[in-house]
PALUM-391681 format. One record per residue (C-alpha): residue in one letter; x, y, z; residue number from 1. Coordinates in Angstrom, 3 decimals. Example, Ala and Ser with C-alpha at 12.3 -4.5 7.8 and 13.67 -1.06 7.14 Angstrom:
% PALUM-391681
<A; <12.300; -4.500; 7.800>; 1>
<S; <13.670; -1.060; 7.140>; 2>
***
This chain:
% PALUM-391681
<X; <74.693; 81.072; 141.762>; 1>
<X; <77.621; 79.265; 139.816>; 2>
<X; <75.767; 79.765; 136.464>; 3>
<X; <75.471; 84.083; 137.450>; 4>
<X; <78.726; 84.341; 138.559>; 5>
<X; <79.870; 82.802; 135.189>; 6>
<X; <77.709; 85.494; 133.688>; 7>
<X; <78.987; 88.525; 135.428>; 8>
<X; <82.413; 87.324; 134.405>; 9>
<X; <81.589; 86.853; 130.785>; 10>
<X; <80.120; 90.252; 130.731>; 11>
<X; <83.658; 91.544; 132.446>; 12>
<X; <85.608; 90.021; 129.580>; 13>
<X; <83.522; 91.212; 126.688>; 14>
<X; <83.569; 94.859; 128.334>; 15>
<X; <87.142; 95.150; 128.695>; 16>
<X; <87.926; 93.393; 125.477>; 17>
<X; <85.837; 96.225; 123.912>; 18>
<X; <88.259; 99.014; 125.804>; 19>
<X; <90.804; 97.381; 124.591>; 20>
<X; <90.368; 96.959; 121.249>; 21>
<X; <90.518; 100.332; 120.404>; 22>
<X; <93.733; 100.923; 122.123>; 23>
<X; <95.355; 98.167; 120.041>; 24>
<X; <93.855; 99.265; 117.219>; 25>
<X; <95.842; 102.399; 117.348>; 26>
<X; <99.361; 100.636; 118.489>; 27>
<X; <100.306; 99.861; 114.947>; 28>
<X; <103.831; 99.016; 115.071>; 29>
<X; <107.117; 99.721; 112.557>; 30>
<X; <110.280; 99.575; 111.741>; 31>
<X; <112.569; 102.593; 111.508>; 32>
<X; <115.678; 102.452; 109.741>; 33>
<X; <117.799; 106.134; 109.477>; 34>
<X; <121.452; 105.838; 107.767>; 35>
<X; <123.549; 105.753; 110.646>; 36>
<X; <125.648; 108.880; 109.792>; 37>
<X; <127.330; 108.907; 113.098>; 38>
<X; <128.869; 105.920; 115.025>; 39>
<X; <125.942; 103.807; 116.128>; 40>
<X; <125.993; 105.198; 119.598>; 41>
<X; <125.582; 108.491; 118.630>; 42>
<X; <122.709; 107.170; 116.006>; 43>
<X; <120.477; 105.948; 118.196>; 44>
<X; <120.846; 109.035; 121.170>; 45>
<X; <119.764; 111.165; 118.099>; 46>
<X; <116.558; 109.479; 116.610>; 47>
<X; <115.955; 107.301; 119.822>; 48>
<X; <113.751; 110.766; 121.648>; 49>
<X; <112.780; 111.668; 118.032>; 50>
<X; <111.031; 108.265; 117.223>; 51>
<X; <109.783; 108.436; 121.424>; 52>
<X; <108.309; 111.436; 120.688>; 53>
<X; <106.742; 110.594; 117.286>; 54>
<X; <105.354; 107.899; 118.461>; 55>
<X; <103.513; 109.311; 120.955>; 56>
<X; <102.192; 111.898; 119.401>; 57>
<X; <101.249; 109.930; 116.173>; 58>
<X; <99.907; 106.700; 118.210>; 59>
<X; <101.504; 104.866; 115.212>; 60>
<X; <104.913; 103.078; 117.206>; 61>
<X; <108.049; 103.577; 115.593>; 62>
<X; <110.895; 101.255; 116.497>; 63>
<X; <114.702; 101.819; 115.563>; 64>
<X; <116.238; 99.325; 113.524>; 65>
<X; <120.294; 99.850; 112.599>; 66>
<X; <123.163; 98.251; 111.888>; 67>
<X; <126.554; 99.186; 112.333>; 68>
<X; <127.302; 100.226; 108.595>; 69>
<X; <125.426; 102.069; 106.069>; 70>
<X; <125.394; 98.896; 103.748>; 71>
<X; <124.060; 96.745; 106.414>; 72>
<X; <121.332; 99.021; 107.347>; 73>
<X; <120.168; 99.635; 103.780>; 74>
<X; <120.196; 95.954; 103.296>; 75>
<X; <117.285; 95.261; 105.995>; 76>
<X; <115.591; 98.262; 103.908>; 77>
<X; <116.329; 96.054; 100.350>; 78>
<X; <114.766; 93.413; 102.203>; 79>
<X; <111.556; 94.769; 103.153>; 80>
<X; <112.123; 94.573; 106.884>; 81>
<X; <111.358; 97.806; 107.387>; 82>
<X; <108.558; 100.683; 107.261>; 83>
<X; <110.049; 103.668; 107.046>; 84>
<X; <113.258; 105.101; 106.349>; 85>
<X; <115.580; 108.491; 106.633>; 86>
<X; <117.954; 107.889; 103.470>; 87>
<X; <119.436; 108.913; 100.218>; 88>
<X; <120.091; 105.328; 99.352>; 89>
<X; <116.838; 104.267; 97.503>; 90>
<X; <116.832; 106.794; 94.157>; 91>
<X; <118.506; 104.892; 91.766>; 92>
<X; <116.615; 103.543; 88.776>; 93>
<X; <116.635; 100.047; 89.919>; 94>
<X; <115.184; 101.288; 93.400>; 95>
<X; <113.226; 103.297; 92.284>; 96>
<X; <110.386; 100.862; 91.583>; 97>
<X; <110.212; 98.837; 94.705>; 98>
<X; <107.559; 101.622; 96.093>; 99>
<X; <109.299; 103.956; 99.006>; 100>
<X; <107.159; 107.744; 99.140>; 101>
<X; <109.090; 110.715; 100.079>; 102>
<X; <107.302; 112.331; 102.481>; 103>
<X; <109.228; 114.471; 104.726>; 104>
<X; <113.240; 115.834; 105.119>; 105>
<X; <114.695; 117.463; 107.757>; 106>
<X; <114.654; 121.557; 107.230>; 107>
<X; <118.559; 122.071; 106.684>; 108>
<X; <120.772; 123.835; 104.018>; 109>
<X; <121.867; 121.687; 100.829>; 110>
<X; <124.378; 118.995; 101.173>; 111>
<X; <127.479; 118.826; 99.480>; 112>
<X; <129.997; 115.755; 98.365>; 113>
<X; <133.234; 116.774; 99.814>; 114>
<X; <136.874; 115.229; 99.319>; 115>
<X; <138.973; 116.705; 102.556>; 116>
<X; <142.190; 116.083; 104.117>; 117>
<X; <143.454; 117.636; 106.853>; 118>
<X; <143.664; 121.601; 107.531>; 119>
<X; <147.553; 120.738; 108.032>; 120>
<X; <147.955; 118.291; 105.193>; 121>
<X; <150.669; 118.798; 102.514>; 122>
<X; <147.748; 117.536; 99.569>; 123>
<X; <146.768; 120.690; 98.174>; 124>
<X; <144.878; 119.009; 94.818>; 125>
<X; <143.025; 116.296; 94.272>; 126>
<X; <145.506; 115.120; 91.590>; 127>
<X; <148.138; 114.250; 94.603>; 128>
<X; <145.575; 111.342; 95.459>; 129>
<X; <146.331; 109.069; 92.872>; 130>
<X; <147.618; 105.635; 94.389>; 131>
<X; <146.849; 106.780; 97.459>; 132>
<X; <144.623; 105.248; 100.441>; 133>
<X; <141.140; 107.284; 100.572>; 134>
<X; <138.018; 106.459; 103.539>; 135>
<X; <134.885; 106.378; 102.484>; 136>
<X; <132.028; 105.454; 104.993>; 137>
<X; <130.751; 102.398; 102.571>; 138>
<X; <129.757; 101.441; 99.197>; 139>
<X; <126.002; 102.585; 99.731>; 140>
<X; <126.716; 105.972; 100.713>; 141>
<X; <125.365; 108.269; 97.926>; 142>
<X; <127.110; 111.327; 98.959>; 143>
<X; <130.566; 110.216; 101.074>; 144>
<X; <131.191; 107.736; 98.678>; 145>
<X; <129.086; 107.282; 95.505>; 146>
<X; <129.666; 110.957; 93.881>; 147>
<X; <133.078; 111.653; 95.416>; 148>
<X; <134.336; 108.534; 93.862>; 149>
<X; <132.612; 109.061; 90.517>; 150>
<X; <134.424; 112.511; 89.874>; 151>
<X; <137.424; 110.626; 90.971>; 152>
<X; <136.893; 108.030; 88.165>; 153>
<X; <135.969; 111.309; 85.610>; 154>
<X; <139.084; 112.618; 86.335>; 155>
<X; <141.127; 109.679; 85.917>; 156>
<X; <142.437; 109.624; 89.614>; 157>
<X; <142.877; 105.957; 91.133>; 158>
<X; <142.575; 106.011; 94.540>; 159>
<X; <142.554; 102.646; 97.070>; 160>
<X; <139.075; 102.558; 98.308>; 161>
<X; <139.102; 102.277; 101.604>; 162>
<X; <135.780; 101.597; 103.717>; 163>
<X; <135.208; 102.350; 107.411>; 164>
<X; <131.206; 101.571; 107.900>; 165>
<X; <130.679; 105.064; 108.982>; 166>
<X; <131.494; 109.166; 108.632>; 167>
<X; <133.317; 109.343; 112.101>; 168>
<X; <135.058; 105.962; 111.391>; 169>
<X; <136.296; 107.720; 108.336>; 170>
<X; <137.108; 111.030; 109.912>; 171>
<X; <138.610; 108.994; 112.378>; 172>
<X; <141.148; 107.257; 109.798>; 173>
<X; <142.106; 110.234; 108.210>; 174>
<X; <143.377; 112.594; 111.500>; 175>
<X; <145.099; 109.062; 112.462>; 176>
<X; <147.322; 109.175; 109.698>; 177>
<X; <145.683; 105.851; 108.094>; 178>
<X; <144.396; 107.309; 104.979>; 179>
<X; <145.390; 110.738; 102.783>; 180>
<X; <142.150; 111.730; 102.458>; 181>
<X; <138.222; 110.791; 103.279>; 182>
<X; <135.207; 111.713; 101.273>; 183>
<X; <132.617; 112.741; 103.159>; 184>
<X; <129.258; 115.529; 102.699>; 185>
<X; <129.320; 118.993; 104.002>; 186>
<X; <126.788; 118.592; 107.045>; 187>
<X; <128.690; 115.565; 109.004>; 188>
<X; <131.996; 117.616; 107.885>; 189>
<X; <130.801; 120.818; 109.925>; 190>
<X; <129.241; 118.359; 112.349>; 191>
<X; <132.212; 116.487; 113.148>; 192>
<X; <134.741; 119.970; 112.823>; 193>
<X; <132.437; 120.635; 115.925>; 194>
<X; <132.270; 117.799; 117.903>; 195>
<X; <135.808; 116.847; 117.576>; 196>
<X; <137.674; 120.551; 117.129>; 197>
<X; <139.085; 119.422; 114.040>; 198>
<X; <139.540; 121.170; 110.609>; 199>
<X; <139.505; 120.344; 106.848>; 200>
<X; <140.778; 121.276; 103.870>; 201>
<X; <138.180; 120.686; 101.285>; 202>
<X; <140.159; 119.328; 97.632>; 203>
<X; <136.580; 119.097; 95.982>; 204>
<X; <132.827; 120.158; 96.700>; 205>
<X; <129.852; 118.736; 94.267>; 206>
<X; <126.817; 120.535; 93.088>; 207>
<X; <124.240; 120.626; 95.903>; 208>
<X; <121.840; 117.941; 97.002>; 209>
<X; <118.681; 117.528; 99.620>; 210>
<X; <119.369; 116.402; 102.759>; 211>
<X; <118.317; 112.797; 103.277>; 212>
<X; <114.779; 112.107; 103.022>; 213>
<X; <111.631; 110.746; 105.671>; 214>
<X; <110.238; 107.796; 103.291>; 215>
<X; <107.656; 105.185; 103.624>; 216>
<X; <107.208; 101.700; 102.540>; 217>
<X; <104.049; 101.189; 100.261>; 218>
<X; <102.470; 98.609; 102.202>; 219>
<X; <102.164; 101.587; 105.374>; 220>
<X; <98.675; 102.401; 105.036>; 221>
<X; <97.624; 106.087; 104.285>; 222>
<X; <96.345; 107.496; 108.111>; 223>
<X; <99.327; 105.517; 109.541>; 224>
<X; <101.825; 107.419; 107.388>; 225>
<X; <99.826; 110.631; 107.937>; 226>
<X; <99.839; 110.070; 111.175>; 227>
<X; <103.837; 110.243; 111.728>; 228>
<X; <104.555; 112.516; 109.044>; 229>
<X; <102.107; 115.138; 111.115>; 230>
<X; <103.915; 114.160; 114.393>; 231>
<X; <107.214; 114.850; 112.566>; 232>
<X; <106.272; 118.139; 111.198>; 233>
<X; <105.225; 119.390; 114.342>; 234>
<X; <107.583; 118.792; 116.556>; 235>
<X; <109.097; 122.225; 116.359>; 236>
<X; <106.102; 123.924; 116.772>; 237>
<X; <105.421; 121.928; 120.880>; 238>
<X; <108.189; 123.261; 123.189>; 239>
<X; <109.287; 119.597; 124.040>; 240>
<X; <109.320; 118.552; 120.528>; 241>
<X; <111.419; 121.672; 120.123>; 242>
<X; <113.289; 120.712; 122.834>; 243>
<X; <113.828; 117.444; 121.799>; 244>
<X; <115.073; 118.331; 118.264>; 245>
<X; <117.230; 120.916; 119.468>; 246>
<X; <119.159; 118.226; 122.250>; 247>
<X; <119.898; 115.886; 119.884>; 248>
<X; <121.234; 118.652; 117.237>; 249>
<X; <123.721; 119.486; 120.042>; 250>
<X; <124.851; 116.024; 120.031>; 251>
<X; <125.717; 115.719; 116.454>; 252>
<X; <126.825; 119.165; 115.790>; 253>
<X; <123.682; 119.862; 113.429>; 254>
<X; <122.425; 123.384; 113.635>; 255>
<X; <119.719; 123.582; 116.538>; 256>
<X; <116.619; 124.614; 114.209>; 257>
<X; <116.788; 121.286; 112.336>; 258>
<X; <113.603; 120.354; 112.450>; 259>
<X; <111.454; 118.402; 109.729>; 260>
<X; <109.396; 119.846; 107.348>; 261>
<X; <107.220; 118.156; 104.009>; 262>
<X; <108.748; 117.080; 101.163>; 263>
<X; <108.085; 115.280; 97.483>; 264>
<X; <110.395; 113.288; 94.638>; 265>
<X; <110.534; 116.377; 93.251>; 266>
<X; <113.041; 117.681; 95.810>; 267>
<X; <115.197; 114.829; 95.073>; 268>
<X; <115.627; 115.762; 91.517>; 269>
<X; <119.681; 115.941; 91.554>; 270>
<X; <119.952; 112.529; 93.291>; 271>
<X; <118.325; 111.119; 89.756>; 272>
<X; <120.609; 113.018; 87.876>; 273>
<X; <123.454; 112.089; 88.846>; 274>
<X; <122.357; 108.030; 88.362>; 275>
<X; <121.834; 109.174; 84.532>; 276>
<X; <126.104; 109.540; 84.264>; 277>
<X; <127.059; 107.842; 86.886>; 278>
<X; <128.987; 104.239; 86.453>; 279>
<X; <126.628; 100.966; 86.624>; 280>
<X; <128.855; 100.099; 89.140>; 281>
<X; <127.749; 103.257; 91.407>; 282>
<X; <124.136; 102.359; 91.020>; 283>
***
């Protein structure tokens, strides 16, 4: 009796460890690290339902991993702690080789570098910035910091750098009075103008760039990656994904049909460009 009963439980075990399995089997598990553009807050209550919803759909789980500061947050990404990333921080030619894939952006109009004070400010040119105090987000931020503060060297302006971990920190500095001016990109400008019922004045605008990319880590295997990038793509075609995307453009001030669509290297031309003029010390 002791020796069936043994049996029958044995035979329990095997059969649920072989329902099991495949359900594990599709819980892989990464890391997802977006450049927090916003305060952190306001990072995470955008991506948080995006990544929810990706992973779901996908069966590939997506976890959010940020820091506080641009810098920070591309530093786990240096380090190989994470999977898969929404950045412009990894095209220079010294990054270029550690093996990220473009595979996605989000559908939006191209992004400009912007140096802005305020609507009311008495600087008029760019020139009237010399000496003066000047927010930037952080020294990893292609577009806030890394071509504003190139022209600014071209044109023989010194400015004090002055670096506030994030776009609204910046923003933030500059309406305070704390800083002259901010550099910052055209999409968190309008964003922020939004959210905050502020305006700018606009000193300088750069030639365009892509909006940040969807990349993945080489060591993601291939039906993982296909996997998300699918679940990303369609979102806007499944009335909660739709939903979804168009909630959490509301809270950022991003148009509401900001959805993600494919992308390639290709589409990131401009960002290589600019590393072929730009200052070692930009890279």
């Amino acid at each position: 009796m002791v020796f069936q009963f043994l049996h029958v439980w044995a035979l329990a075990l095997t059969l649920l460890g072989a329902i099991a399995l495949p359900s594990m089997a599709q819980q892989a598990s990464y890391s997802f690290s977006p450049v927090p553009q916003y305060g952190i807050g306001l990072t995470a209550g955008y991506w948080n339902p995006i990544l929810d919803y990706v992973s779901e759909k996908s069966g590939v789980k997506l976890n959010l991993k940020i820091s506080r500061t641009s810098a920070d947050t591309t530093a786990f990404v240096l380090a190989r702690e994470v999977d898969f990333v929404f950045s412009n921080h990894l095209f220079s030619p010294e990054r270029d080789g550690l093996g990220w894939k473009v595979f996605g952006r989000r559908q939006m109009p191209p992004l400009f570098s912007q140096i802005v004070v305020p609507s009311d400010s008495p600087i008029t040119e760019l020139a009237q910035l010399a000496g003066r105090e000047v927010a930037f987000a952080g020294p990893e931020a292609f577009l806030i910091y890394k071509v504003n503060y190139a022209h600014l060297l071209a044109k023989n302006i010194p400015v004090k750098v002055v670096f506030s971990g994030n776009a609204d920190a910046a923003f933030a500095q500059l309406f305070s009075g704390k800083v002259a001016a901010a550099g910052g990109q055209s999409q968190l400008l309008e964003g922020y103008a939004r959210r905050e019922n502020r305006k700018f004045r606009v000193l300088w605008s750069s030639e365009a760039f892509q909006d940040l990319a969807l990349m993945a880590s080489s060591k993601v295997p291939e039906k993982d990656l296909k996997a998300v990038a699918n679940a990303f793509f369609e979102m806007a075609k499944d009335p909660r994904g739709k939903d979804i995307l168009h909630q959490g453009s509301k809270e950022v001030g991003l148009p509401v049909d900001a959805n993600f669509v494919a992308a390639s290297a290709a589409d990131y031309a401009s960002y290589r460009r600019f590393f072929q003029t730009a200052p070692q010390s930009l890279h």
